[in-house]
C-alpha positions in Angstrom: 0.0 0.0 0.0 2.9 2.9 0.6 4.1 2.2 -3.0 0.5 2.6 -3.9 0.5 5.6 -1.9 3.9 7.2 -2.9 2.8 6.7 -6.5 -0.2 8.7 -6.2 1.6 12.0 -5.0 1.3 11.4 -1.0 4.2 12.0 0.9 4.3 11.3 4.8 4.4 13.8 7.4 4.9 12.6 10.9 4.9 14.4 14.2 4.4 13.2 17.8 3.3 9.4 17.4 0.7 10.7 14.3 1.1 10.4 10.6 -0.3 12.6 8.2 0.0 12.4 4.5 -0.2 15.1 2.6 0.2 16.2 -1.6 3.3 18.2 -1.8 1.9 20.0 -5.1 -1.0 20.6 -3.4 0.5 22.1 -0.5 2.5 24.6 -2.9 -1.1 25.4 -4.9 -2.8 26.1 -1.3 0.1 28.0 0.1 0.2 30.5 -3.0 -3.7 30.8 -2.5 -3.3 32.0 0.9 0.3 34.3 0.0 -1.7 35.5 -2.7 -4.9 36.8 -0.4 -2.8 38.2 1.9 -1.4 40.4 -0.7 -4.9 40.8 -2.4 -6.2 41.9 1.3 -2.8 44.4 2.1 -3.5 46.1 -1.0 -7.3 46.2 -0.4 -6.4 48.0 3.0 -4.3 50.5 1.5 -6.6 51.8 -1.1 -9.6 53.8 -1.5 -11.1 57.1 -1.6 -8.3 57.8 1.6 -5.4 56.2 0.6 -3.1 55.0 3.5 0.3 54.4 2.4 2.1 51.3 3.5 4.1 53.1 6.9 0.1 53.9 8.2 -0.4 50.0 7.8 3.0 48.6 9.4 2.0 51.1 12.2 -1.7 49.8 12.6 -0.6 46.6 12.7 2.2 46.7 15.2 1.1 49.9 17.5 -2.8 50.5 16.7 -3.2 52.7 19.4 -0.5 55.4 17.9 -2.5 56.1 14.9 -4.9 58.9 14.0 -8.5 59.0 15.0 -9.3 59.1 11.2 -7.1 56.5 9.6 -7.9 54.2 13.1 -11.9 54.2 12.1 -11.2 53.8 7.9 -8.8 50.7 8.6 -10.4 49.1 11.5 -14.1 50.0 11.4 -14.4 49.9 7.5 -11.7 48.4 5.3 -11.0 45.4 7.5 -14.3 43.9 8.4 -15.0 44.3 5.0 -12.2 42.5 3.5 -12.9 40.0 6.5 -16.6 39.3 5.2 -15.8 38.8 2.2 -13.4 36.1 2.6 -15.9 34.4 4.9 -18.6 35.3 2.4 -16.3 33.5 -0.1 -14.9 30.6 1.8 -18.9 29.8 2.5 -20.2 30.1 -1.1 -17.2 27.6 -1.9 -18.6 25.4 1.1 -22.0 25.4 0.4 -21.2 24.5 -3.1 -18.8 21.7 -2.4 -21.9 19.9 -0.1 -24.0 20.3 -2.7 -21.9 18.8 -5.4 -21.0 16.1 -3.0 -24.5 15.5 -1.9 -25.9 15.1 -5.1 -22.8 13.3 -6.7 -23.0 16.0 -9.6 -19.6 17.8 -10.5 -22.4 20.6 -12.1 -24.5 21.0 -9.1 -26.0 24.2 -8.1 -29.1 25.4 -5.9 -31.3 25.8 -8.9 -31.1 21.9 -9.4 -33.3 21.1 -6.4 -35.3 24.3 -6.8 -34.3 26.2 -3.8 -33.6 30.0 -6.0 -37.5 29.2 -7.3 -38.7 28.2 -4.2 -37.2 31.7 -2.7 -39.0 33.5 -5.5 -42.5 31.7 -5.1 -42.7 33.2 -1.8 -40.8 36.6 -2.4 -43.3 37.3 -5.2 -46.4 36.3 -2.9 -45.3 38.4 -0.2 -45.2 41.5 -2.4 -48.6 40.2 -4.4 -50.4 39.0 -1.4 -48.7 41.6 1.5 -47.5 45.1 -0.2 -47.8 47.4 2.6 -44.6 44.8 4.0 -41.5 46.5 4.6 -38.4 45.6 2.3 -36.8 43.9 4.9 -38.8 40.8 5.0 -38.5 40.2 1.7 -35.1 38.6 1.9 -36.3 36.9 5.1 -39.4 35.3 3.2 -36.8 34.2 0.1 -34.9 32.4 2.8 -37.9 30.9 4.5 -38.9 29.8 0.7 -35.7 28.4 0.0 -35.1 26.7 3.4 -38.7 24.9 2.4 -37.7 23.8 -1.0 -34.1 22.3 0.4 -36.3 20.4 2.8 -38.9 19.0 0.9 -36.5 17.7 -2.0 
């Protein structure tokens, strides 16, 4: 089995009394995705309608509290939950499509093949037919309640 195993691109990795095998080129690919992110999100923190240059981000990072009041609130309240959300808003997408592919054992899966996007229309479009006094905000509320159902029932 270890020829089999050496064969197919596995090296070992052992620490303590565990063994982990791991994909050296897949190790390179993942750790050039994540280099690469943290670039994307440095650069994203530097620039926007008020530019901070590279010496206002070294400082935030490594003494927060001897920045400006101004440049504290763009990097901290604005530019970095943002970035941070949409990495998690990312990484979740990728999730959520990954156990649908694997649920439905179909490389081409999506939420429209069970009917969950029509499911959230049905009941958006009756809550605006049926209720249009509403407010706007339970109208993404009802498309999740209308998806949810559909994901269930199927």
């Amino acid at each position: 089995m270890t020829r089999a195993v050496h064969r197919a691109g596995f090296r070992p990795l052992a620490f303590a009394s565990r063994q982990l095998l791991l994909r050296p080129a897949a190790l390179k690919i993942a750790a050039s995705i994540v280099l690469t992110l943290l670039a994307l999100g440095l650069y994203s923190l530097s620039r926007g309608s008020y530019p901070l240059p590279a010496s206002t981000l070294a400082r935030a990072l490594l003494a927060p509290q001897e920045m400006g009041e101004q440049p504290r609130f763009i990097l901290f309240d604005i530019r970095l939950p943002r970035i941070l959300m949409a990495l998690l808003c990312g990484a979740m997408l990728g999730l959520a499509g990954a156990a649908m592919q694997s649920i439905t054992r179909n490389g081409l899966a999506d939420p429209g093949l069970i009917g969950v996007k029509e499911g959230a229309s049905i009941v958006v479009l009756a809550l605006v037919l049926f209720f249009p006094a509403v407010g706007l905000v339970w109208r993404p509320l009802a498309g999740m309640v209308g998806g949810i159902a559909v994901a269930l029932l199927s």
